[in-house]
C-alpha atoms as a printed R data frame, in Angstrom:
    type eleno elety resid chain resno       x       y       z
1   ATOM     1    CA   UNK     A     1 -93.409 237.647 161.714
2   ATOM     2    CA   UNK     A     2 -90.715 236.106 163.664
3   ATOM     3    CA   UNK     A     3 -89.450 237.470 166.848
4   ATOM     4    CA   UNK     A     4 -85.893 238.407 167.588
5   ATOM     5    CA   UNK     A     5 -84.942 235.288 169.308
6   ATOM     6    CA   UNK     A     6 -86.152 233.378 166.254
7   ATOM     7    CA   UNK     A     7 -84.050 234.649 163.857
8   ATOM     8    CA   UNK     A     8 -80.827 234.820 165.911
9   ATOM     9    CA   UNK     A     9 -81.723 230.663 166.795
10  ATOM    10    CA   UNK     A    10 -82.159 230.581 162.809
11  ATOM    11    CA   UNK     A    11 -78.466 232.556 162.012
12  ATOM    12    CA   UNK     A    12 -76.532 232.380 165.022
13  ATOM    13    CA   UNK     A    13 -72.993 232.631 163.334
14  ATOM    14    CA   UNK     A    14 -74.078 235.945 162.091
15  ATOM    15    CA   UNK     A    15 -74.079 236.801 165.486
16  ATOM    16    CA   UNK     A    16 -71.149 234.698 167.795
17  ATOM    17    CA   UNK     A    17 -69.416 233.678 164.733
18  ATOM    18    CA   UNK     A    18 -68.065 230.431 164.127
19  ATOM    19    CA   UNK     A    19 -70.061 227.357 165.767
20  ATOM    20    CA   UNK     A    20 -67.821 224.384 164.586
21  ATOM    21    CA   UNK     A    21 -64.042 225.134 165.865
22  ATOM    22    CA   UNK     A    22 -65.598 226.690 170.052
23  ATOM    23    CA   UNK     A    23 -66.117 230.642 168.855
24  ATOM    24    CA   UNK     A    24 -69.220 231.336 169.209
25  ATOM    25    CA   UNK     A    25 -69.744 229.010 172.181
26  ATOM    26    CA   UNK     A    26 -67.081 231.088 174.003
27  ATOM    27    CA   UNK     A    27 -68.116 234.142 172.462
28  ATOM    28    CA   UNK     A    28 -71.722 234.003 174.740
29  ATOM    29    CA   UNK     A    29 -69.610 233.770 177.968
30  ATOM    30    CA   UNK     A    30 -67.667 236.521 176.941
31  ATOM    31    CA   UNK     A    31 -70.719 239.107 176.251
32  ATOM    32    CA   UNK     A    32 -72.099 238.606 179.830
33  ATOM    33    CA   UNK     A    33 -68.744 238.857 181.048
34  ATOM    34    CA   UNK     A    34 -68.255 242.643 179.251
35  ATOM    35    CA   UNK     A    35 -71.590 243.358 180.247
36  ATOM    36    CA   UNK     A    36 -70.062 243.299 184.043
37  ATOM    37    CA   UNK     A    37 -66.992 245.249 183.131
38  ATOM    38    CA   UNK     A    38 -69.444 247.911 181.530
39  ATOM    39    CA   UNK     A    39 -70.464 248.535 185.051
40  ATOM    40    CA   UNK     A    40 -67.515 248.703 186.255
41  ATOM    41    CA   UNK     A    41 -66.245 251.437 183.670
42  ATOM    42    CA   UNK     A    42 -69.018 253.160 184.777
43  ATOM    43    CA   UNK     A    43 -68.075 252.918 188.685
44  ATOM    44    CA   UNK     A    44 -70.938 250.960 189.718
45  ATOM    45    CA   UNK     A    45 -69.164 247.066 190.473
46  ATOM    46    CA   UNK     A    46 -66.146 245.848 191.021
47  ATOM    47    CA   UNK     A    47 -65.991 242.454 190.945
48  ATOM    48    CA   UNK     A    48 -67.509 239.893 188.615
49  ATOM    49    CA   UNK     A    49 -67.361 236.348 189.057
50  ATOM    50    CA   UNK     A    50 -67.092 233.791 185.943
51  ATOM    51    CA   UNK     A    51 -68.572 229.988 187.010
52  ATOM    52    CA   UNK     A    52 -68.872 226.816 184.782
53  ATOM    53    CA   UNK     A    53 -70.906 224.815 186.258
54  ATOM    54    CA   UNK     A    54 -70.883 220.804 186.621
55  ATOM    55    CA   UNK     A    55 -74.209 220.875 184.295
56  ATOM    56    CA   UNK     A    56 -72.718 222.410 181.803
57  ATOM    57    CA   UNK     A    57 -73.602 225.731 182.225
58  ATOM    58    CA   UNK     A    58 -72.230 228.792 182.570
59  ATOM    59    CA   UNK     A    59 -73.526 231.606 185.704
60  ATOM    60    CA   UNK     A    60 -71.916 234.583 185.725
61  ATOM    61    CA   UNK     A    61 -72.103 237.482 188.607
62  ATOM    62    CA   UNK     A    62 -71.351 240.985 188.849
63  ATOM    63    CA   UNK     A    63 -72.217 242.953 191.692
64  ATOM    64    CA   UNK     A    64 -73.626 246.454 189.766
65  ATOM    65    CA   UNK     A    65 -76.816 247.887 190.065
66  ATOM    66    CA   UNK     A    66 -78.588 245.256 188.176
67  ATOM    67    CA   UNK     A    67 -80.739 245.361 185.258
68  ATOM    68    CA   UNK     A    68 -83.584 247.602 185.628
69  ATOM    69    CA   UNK     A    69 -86.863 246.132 186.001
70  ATOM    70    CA   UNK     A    70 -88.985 248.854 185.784
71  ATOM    71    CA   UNK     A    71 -92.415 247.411 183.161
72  ATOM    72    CA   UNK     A    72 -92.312 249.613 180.073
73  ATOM    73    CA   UNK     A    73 -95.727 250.553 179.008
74  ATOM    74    CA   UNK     A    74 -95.258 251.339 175.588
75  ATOM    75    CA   UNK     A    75 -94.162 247.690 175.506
76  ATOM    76    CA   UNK     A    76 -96.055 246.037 178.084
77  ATOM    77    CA   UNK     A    77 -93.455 244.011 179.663
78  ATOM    78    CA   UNK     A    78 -90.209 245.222 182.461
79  ATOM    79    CA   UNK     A    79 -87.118 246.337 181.109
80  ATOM    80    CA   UNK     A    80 -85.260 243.378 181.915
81  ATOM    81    CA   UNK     A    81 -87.310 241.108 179.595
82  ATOM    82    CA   UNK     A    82 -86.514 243.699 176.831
83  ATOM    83    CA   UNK     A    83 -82.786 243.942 176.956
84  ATOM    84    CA   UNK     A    84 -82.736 239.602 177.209
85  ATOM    85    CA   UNK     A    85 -85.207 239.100 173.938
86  ATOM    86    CA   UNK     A    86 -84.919 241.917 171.434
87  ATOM    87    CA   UNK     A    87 -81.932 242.948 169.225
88  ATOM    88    CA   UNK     A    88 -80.595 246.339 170.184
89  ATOM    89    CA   UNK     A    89 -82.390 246.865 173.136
90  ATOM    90    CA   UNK     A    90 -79.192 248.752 175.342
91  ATOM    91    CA   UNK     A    91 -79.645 251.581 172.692
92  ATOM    92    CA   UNK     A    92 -83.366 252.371 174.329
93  ATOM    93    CA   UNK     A    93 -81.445 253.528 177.905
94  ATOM    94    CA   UNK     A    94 -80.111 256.150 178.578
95  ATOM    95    CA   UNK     A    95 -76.613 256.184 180.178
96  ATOM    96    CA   UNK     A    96 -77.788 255.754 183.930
97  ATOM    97    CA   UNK     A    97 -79.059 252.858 183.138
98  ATOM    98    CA   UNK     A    98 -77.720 249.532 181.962
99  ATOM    99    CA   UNK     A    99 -76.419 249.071 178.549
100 ATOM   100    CA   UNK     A   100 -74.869 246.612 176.734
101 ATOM   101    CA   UNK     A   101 -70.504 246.792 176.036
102 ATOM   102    CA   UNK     A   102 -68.117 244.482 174.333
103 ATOM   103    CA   UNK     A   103 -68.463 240.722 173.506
104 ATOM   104    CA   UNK     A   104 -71.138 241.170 170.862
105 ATOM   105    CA   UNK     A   105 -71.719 245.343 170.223
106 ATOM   106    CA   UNK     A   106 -75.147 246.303 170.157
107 ATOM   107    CA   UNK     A   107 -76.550 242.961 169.846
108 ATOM   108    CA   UNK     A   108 -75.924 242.441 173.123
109 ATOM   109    CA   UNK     A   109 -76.817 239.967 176.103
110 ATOM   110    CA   UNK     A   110 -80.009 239.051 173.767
111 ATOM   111    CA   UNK     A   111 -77.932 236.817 171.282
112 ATOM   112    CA   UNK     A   112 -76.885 234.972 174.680
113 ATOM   113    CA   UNK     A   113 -80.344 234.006 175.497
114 ATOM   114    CA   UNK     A   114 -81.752 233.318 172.274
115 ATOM   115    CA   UNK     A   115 -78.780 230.538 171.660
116 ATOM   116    CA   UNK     A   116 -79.552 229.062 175.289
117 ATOM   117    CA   UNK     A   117 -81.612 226.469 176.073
118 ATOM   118    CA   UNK     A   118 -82.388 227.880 179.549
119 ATOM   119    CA   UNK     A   119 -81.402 230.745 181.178
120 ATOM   120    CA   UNK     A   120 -82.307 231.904 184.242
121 ATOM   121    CA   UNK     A   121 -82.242 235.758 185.409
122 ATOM   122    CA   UNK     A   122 -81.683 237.003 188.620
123 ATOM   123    CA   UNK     A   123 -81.613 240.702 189.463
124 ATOM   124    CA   UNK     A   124 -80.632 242.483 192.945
125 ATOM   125    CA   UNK     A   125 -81.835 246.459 192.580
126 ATOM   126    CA   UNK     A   126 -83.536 248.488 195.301
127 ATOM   127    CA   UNK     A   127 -83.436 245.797 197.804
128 ATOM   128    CA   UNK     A   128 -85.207 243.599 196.196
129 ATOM   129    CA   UNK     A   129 -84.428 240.383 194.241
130 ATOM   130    CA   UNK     A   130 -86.097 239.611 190.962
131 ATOM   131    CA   UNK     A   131 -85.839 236.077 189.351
132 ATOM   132    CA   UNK     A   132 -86.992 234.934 185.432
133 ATOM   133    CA   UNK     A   133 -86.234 231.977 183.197
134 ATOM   134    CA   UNK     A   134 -86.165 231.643 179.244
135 ATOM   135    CA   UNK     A   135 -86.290 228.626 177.352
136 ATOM   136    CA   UNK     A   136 -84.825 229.102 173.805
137 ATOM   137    CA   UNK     A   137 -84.985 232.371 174.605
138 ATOM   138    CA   UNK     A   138 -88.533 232.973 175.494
139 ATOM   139    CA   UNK     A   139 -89.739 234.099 178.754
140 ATOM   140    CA   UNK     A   140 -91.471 231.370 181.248
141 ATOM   141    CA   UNK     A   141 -93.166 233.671 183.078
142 ATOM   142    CA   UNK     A   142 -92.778 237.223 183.482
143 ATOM   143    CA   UNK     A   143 -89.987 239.043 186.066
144 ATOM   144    CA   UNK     A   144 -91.087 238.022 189.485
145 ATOM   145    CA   UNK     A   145 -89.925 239.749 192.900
146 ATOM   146    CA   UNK     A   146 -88.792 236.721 195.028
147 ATOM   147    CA   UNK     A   147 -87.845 238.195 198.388
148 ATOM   148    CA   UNK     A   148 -85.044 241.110 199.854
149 ATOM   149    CA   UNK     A   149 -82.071 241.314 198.217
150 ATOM   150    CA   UNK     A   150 -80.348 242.102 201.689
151 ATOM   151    CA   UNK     A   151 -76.952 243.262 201.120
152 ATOM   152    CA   UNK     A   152 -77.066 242.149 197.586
153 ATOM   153    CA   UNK     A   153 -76.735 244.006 194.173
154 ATOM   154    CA   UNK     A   154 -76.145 243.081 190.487
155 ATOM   155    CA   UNK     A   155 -77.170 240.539 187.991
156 ATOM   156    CA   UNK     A   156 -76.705 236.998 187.558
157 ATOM   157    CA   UNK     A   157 -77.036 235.122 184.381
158 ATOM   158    CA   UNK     A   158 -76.739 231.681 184.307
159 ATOM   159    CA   UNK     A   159 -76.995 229.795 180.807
160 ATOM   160    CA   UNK     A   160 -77.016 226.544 179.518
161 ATOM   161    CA   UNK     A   161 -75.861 226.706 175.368
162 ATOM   162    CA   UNK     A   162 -78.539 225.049 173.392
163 ATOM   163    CA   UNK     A   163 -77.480 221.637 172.633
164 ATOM   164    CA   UNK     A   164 -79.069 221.752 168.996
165 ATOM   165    CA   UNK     A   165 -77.068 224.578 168.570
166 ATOM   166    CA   UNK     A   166 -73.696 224.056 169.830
167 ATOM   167    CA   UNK     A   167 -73.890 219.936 170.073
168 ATOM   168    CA   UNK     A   168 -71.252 218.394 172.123
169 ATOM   169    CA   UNK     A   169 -70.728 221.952 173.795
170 ATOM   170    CA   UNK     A   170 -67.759 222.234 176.639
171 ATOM   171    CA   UNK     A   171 -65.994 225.442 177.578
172 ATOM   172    CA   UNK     A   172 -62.400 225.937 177.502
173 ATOM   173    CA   UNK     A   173 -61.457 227.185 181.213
174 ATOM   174    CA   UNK     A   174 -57.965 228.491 179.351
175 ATOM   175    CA   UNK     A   175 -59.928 230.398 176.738
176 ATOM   176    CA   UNK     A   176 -62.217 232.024 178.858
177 ATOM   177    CA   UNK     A   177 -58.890 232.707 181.796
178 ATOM   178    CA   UNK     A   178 -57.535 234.460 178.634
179 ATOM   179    CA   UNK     A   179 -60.159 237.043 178.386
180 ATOM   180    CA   UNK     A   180 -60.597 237.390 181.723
181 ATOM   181    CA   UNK     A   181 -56.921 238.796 182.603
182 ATOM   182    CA   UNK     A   182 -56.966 240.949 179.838
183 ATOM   183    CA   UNK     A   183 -59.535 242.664 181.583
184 ATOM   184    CA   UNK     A   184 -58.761 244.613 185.022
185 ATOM   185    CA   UNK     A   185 -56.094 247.077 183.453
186 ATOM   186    CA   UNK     A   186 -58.545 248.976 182.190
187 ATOM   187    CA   UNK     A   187 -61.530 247.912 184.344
188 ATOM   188    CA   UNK     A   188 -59.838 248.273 187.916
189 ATOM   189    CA   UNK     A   189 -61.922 245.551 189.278
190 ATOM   190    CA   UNK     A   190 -62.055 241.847 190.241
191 ATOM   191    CA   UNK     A   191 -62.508 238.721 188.797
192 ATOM   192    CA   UNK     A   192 -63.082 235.196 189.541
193 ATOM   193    CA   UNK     A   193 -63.325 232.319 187.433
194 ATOM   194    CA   UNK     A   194 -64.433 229.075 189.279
195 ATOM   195    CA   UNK     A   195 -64.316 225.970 187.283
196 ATOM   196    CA   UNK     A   196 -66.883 223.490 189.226
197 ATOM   197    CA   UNK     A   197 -66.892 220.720 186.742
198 ATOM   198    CA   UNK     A   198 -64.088 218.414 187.894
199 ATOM   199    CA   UNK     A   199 -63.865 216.324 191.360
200 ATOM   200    CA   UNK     A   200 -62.530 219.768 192.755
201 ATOM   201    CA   UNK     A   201 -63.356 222.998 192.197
202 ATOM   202    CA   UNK     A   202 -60.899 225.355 190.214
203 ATOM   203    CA   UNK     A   203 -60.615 228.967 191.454
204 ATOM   204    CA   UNK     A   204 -58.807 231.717 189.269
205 ATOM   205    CA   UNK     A   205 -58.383 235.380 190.933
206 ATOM   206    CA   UNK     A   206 -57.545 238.182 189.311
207 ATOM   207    CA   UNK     A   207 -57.315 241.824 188.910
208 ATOM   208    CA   UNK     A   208 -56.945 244.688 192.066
209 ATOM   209    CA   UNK     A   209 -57.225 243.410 195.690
């Protein structure tokens, strides 16, 4: 039987839409993006910041309460590995916990990973901080405490698109501006979108200060 990750790898314009003409490529950012704003709706964060990365990835940061990483045991594995490799996985939490909004609806942050060559996780809940990477979206290793998290809460995702997926990949810092300022009047919150990949770094603020 094939997993979740397999058959969104197998389909993936059933689930970011069009691969050829950017969509879908743009389409991933966007989902982790909402995810952010979700927990911002929900009064937990207020700022989230957006950065494409010299090596072609994409990390983004939102200071929330960060996925939960409690292990499940009617599955075996934490929480956090859940909600990045099966389909529909926000649905299992309840609404104190996080769930998955906008960008791709119920999917959710899932379709991201499968459609990544890597991704790496990193969590900041309950003062502690929890790292785990995917390859074509399947775990490494399991979620791993790494340390404190001091002052530091959310979630980090940081992605790089699968190549044989989206070949020749490259994000559109306009596109991806776009969505971002149509976001604070409704999210009253923060947002920065750093664009690393040229000889010097592009910052874009907006929202409340």
């Amino acid at each position: 039987m094939q997993s979740d990750m397999e058959l969104i790898r197998k389909r993936p314009g059933m689930y970011v839409g069009p691969i050829e003409d950017g969509t879908g490529l743009h389409r991933m950012v966007f989902e982790v993006v909402d995810n952010g704003v979700a927990e911002m709706l929900r009064g937990h964060a207020d700022l989230v910041v957006t950065s494409l990365e010299s090596d072609g990835s994409v990390s983004v940061w939102d200071n929330g309460r960060g996925i939960p990483v409690d292990i499940l045991p009617q599955e075996g594995i934490s929480a956090a590995e859940l909600i990045m490799t099966r389909l529909h996985a926000g649905g299992r939490f309840d609404r104190d916990v996080y769930q998955i909004f906008g960008g791709l609806p119920v999917v959710g942050v899932s379709v991201v990973n499968a459609l990544s060559e890597t991704l790496k996780l990193r969590i900041w809940r309950n003062g502690v901080e929890w790292f785990m990477r995917f390859r074509d979206g399947e775990p490494i290793a399991p979620l791993n405490s790494i340390g404190p998290a001091r002052d530091r809460t959310g979630t980090e995702i940081r992605f790089l698109p699968s190549r044989d997926i989206f070949p020749g990949a490259d994000f559109n810092t306009d596109l991806i501006e776009d969505h971002v300022r149509q976001l604070p009047p409704f999210s009253h919150g923060r947002f920065s979108l750093i664009d690393k990949r040229g000889t010097k770094p592009r910052q874009i603020d907006v929202g409340e200060t």
